[in-house]
N, C-alpha and C positions, 0 to 999 in steps of 0.2 A: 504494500500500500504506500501512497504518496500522500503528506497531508500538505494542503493548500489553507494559507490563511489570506482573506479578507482585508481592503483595504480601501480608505475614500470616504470623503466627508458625508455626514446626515442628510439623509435622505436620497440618495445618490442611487439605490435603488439593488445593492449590495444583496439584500436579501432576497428581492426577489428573483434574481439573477442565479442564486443558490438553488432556489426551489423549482425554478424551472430547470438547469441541470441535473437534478437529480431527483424531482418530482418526492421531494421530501421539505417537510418544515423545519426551517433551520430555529426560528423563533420557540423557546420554548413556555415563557409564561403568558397567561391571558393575555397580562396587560399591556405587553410587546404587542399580541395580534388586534388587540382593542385599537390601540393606538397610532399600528402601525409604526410605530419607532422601535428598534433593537435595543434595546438595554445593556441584556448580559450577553454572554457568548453563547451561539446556538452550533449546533453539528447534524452534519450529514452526510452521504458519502452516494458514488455511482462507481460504475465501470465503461471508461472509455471507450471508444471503436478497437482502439488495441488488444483490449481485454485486461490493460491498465487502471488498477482499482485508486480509488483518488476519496481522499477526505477533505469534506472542506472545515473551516473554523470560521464560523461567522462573526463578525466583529461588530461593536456600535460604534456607528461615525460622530456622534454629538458631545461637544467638549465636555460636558458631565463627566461623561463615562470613557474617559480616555485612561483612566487605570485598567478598566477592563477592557479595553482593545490591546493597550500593550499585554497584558493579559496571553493573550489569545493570538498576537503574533510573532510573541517573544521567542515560542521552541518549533515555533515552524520555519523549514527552511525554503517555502514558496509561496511567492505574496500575488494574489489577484489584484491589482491596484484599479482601483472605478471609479470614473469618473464621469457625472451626467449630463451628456454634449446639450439638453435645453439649457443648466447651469453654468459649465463651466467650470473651473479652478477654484474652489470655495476657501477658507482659512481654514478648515478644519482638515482639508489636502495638506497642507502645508504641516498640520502635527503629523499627519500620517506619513507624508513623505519622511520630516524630519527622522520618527521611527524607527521606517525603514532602512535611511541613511546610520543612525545609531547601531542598529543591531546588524548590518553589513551585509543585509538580505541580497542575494547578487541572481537571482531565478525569480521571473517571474512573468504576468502577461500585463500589459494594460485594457483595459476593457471599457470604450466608451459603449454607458447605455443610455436609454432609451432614448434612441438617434430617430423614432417613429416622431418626437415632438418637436424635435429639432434640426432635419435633415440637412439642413443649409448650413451648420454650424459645425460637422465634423470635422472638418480640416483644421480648423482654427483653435478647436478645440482639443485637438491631437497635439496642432504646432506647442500651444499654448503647455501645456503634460509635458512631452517631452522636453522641454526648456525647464518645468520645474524639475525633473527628473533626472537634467543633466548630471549631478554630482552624487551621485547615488548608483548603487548596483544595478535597476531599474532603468539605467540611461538606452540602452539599447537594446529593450525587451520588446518583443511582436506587441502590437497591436490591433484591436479585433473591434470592431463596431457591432452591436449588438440591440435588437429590443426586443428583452425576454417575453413581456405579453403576447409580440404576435411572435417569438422564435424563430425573429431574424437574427443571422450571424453566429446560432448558437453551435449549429454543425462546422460554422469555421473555428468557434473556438474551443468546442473539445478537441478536435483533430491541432490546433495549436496548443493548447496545454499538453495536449500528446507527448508532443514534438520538444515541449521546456522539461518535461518530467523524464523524458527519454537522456538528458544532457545532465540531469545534475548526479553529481557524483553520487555511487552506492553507499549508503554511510556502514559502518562497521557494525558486522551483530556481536563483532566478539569485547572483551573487557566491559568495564565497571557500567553498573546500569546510573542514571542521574535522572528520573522523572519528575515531571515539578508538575503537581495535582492543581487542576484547572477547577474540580466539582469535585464534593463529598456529599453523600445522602447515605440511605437508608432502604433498603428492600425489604419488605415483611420474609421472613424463612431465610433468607440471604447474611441478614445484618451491614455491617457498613460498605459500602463501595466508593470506590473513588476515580476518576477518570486523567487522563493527560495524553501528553505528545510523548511517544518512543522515541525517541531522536537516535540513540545509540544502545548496544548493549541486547544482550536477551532476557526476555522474563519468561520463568519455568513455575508450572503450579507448584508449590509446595516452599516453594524456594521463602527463605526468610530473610525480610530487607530490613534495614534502618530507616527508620522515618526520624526525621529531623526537619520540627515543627516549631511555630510561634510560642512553643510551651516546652522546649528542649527536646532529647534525643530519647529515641524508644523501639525495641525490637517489635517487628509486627511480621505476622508470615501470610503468603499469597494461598487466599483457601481456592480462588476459579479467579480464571481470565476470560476476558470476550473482548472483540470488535466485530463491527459491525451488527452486532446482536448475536454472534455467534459466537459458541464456546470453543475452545482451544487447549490444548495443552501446555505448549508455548508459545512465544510471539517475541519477532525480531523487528528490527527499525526498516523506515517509517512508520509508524502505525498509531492510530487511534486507540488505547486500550481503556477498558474499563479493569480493575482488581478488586474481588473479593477480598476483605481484609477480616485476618483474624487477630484479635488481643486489642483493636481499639474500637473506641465508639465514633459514630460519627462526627457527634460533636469534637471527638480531641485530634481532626484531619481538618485543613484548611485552605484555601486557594493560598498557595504559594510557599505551603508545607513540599518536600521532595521525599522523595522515596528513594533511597540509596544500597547500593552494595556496602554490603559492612566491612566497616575498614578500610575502604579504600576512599576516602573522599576529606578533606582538610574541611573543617568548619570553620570559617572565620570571617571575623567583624570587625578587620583590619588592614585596607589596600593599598594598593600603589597603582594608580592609573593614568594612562594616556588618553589625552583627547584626541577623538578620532572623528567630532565633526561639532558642530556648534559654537556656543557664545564662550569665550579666553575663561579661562578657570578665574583668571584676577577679576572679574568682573559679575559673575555670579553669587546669588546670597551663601551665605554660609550654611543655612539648613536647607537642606535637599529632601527628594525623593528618589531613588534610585532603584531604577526595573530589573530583576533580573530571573532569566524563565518566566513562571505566574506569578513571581515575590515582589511584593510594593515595600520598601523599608527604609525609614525614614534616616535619615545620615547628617552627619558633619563633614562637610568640605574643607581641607585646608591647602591652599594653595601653595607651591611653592615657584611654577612661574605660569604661562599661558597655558600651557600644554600638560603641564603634572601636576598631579595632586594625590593628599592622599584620603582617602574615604574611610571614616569610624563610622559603622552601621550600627542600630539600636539592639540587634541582632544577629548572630552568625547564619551564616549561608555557605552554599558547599560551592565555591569560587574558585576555579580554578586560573593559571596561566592562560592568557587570549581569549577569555571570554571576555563577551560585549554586555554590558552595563547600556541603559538608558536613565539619563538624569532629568529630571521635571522640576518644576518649580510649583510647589503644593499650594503658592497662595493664587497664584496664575492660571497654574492648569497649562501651564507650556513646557512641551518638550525643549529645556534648555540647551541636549547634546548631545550624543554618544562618548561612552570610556570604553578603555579597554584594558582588561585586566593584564599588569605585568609584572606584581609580584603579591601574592596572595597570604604570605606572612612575610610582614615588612620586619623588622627589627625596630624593639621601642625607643622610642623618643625621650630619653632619661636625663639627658644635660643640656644646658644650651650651646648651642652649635651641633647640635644632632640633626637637627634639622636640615642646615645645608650643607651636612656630610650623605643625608640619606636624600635629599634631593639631585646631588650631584649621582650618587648611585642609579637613583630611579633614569636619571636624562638617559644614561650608558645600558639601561636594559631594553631588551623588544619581545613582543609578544612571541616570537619563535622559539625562547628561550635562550638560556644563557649557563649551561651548565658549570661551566666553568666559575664563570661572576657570581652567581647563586652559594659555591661550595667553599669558594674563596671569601668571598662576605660574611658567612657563621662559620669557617674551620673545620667544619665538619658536621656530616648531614645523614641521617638515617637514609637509605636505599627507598625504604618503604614508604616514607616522607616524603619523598624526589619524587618518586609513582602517583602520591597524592596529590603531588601542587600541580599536576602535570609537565613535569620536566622529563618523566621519563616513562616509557609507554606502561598503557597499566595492567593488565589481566592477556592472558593467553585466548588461544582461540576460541572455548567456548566462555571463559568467563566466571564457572562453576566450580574448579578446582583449587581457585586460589593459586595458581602458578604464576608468573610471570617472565615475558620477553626478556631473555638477558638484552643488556646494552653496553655500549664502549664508552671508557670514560676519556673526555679529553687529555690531552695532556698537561702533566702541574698537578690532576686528581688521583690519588694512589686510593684503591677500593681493596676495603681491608671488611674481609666477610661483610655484614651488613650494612659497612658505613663506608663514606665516599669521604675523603679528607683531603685538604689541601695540603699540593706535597711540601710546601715549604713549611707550614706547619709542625705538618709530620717530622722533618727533619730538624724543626727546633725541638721537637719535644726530646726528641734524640739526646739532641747536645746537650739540654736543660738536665737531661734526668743523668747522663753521664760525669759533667761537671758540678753535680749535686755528689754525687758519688764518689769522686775523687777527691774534693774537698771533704767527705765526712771520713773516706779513709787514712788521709793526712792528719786530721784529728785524731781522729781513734783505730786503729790495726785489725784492733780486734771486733769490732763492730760486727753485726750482723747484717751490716745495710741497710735502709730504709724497708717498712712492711710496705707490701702492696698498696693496702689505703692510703700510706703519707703519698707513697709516690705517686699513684692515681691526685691526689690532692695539689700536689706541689706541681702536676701537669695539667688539672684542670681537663683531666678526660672527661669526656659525653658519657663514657661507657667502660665499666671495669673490663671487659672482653680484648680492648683494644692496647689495653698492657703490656698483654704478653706479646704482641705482635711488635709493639716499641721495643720490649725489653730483649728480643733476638736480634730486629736488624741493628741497635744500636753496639751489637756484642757483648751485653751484659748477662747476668744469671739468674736464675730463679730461684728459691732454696730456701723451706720453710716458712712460708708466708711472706719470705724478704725478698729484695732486691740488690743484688752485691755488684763489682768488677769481677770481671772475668778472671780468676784466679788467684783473687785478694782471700778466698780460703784458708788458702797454705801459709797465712804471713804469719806471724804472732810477736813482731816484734821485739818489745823489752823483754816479754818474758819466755823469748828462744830457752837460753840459758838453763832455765827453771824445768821447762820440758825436758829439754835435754838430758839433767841430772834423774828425773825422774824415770826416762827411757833407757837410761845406763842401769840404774837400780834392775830393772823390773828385767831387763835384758839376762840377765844371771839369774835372779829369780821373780817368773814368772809370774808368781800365785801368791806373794808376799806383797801386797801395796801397802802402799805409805801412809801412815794413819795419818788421821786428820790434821794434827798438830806440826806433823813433818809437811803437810804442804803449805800450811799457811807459813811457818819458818821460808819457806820458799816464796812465798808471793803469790801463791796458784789459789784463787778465790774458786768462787763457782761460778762468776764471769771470763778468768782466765781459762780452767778447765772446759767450759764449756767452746771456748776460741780451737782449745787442742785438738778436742772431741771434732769441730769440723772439718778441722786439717788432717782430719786421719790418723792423727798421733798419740793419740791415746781414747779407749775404753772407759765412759763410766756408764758405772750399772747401779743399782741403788745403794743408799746408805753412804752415800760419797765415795764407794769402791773406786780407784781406778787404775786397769790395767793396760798392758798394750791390746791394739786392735787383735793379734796372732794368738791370745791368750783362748780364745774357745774355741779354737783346730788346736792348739797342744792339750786342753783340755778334756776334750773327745780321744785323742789316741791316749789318753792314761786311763780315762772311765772308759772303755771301750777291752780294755785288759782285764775289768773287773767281773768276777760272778755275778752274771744277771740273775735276777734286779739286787741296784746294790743301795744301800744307808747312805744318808746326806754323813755320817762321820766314817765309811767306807770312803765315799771320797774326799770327804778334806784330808784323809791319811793317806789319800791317791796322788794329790794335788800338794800334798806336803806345804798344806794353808792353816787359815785359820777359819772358824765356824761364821766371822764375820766379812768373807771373801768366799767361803766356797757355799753359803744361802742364796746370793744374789746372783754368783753366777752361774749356780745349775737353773734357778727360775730363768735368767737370758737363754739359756740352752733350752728350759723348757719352751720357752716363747718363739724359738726358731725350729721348731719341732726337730732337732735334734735327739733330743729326751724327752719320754712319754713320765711323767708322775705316775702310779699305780695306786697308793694311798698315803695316807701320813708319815710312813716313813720308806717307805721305797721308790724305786726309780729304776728306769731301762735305756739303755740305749737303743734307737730307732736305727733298723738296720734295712 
């Protein structure tokens, strides 16, 4: 399906243009048909000559109700533009043009009608269109003279709509769905439903989306789909879909509530925009309205020259990179302009001079993206976050898996598992955590180097993951929760000496350590000892025992000659020890299952 939105000043005859193409009522309350004025937005759809099926979006042309025309041709990507050759170019063309021109609509037909009351006036009335139409996507769209009552013209311009819908690009069923809900009501036996434009993405019955509404974020799941009035199992873009919803009412769904893939889409109620058509941002009031999808939400403007600005909404919206924004002016009722989204989480505004450090930023970015400038401006950026703002593509072919397209990162960005970092960055944190390191072991030798946390702290990582990938390529160690120099282990400085004596002793005899009194004579604390212990140089086991590392392989070939199973005072008179050196370390032996315990007072060698 293709959907077509509506477009052209009150009374223009929009509607009934509709209905005679498709022999359906676009108007849907009385008091539209009493009145003959469109209000809200009406729908209805046919099947071309092609066999090309086509929705339309009926719009109101009267400045009232210019919330709900943008409405209704916000997510559509092909505008019927009408204008009525008895009238002429009205002002209310000119917001619809403006529109137009805002949201970058580049498909579509112009359609003068009812040329039956006006026949002498089409040419001039065309000239007239096309010259407002010049600076807009619509500059060089077919034109079709038409008058639905008697159903002149109409066969030339479904065979032209044919002919525009045949040209615009397929859009993608695969990645993130983005729905912006035009209607919420209520079905007896049904319960809530809600309707919109498909624009991109698939919806699967069953499937469980994010709604993120006037009243915050909430899981809700798709109980049936339909277009057209018919059921479906799934539905791909273009399309008019209606969604049975399960887990809300319908009071808590709203025009300009969205229906979203979870997880994949950035909430935010903080821009960075480009003017991409209308009145200099310097000139514009400060409170806005700004359109976007079926979302009306009331904003602050703050300029930083003609062209940029950046926009605080009263609400988050799911905005990504290059989308189009329409700006109004709420006390007017004037389409002020088009924006266009180009960076969707700005960086706060905390000091002064912030401002024209992040306006000179915003000048240097474009709606194409900027992955580089993006990664280099925060240091470092979640993968998944990149996907969200749309910098980097989102969801695999069907959408459903949660996979995604790998991508290439420019160069300058080193992609370290799930995060994208700037490489100069990256290579400060190098230097920083190395020269942090060298400096604490000129201080102290015996140190254990910094724990993980200081050093995560003192680098100011995103993410503890990304440590260990610093602490390899910088050549440093990992080792008990620390972070040390690459083979500042083995050092032990002043107190060499002290081991030394200690490894002479124990050298002769093995199973004889030095009571407690004899090391402190020595210097060898429990921070010293414990320096030895990671240089390899000495064994301790409990009770302050300490032996050399080779003491439980000679240990095992002396209990290894004993009657199995033998007495803890079998072996101390094995080990020619004492009962406070051979307790501790048959428990080390039993802990290396060397030796099995069998009960209180026996033991075996594991063979």
């Amino acid at each position: 399906m293709h959907v077509v939105a509506t477009a052209g000043h009150v009374d223009c005859g929009k509607s009934t243009l509709v209905r005679a193409l498709t022999g359906m009522e676009p108007d849907r309350w009385e008091e539209e048909r009493r009145r003959g004025l469109t209000i809200d937005l009406g729908y209805a759809w046919t099947e071309l000559p092609s066999g090309r099926d086509v929705a339309f979006v009926d719009v109101p042309g009267h400045e009232r109700f210019l919330g709900n025309m943008l409405a209704g041709i916000g997510p559509a990507p092909v505008v019927c533009f009408v204008v009525a050759a008895d009238e002429g170019w009205q002002a209310q063309s000119s917001d619809h043009r403006d529109a137009v021109a805002a949201l970058g609509i580049e498909h579509g037909v112009i359609v003068l009608s009812r040329i039956d009351r006006a026949p002498g006036r089409v040419d001039e009335v065309l000239a007239r269109t096309r010259s407002e139409l010049a600076g807009t996507g619509l500059a060089n769209a077919p034109a079709v003279a038409v008058s639905a009552p008697a159903g002149t013209g109409l066969a030339e311009l479904r065979a032209t709509l044919d002919d525009v819908l045949a040209k615009v690009p397929s859009p993608t069923a695969s990645g993130r769905v983005r729905l912006w809900v035009d209607r919420s009501f209520t079905i007896a036996g049904s319960g809530t439903v809600v309707t919109g434009t498909l624009a991109a993405g698939t919806l699967v019955q069953g499937d469980r989306l994010e709604l993120l509404g006037h009243d915050g974020s909430r899981s809700v799941a798709v109980r049936g789909l339909q277009s057209r009035d018919t059921s479906y199992s799934s539905l791909g873009p273009v399309n008019r879909v209606a969604l049975n919803l399960r887990d809300v009412s319908a009071g808590g769904v709203r025009r300009g509530d969205a229906l979203l893939t979870p997880g994949a889409w950035a909430a935010t109620s903080v821009l960075g925009v480009r003017r991409t058509t209308g009145v200099s941002y310097t000139d514009v009031p400060e409170r806005l309205m700004v359109h976007a999808g079926t979302a009306a939400v009331p904003c602050r403007l703050r300029p930083f020259d003609a062209d940029h600005a950046r926009l605080v909404l009263d609400r988050p919206l799911p905005l990504v990179l290059g989308d189009r924004l329409v700006l109004r002016d709420p006390g007017s009722r004037m389409v002020l302009g088009g924006a266009q989204v180009l960076d969707a989480d700005p960086p706060a505004l905390r000091r002064r001079g912030d401002g024209l450090q992040w306006a000179k930023r915003l000048s240097r970015l474009d709606a194409g993206g900027d992955l580089l400038g993006e990664v280099a401006g925060r240091g470092a950026m979640e993968e998944q976050h990149l996907r969200r703002l749309g910098l980097l593509p989102a969801a695999d072919e069907t959408g459903h898996d949660g996979a995604a397209p790998t991508a290439a990162a420019p160069d300058g960005v080193k992609v370290i598992g799930g995060w994208w970092v700037h490489a100069p960055l990256y290579q400060a944190w190098q230097e920083r955590l190395r020269t942090e390191l060298k400096a604490l072991h000129e201080r102290d030798p015996l140190t254990l180097g910094l724990s993980q946390g200081a050093a995560r702290d003192l680098l100011q990582l995103p993410a503890e993951a990304l440590l260990g990938h610093v602490v390899r390529d910088a050549g440093l160690e990992q080792d008990s929760g620390h972070v040390r120099l690459a083979g500042s282990g083995g050092e032990l400085g002043a107190v060499e000496p002290a081991v030394s004596a200690v490894e002479a002793k124990l050298a002769s005899a093995p199973f004889r350590a030095p009571e407690a009194d004899e090391l402190v004579s020595l210097g060898l604390g429990a921070r010293e000892l414990a320096a030895a212990g990671r240089a390899g140089r000495l064994l301790r086991l409990g009770d302050g025992v300490v032996l050399l590392p080779t003491a439980p392989a000679l240990a095992m070939r002396e209990l290894a000659r004993l009657e199995q199973p033998f007495t803890t005072s079998q072996a101390r008179q094995a080990l020619g020890t004492t009962r406070r050196v051979a307790v501790p370390l048959l428990e080390y032996l039993d802990s290396r299952g060397w030796t099995r315990r069998l009960d209180a007072g026996h033991r075996s060698v594991v063979r």
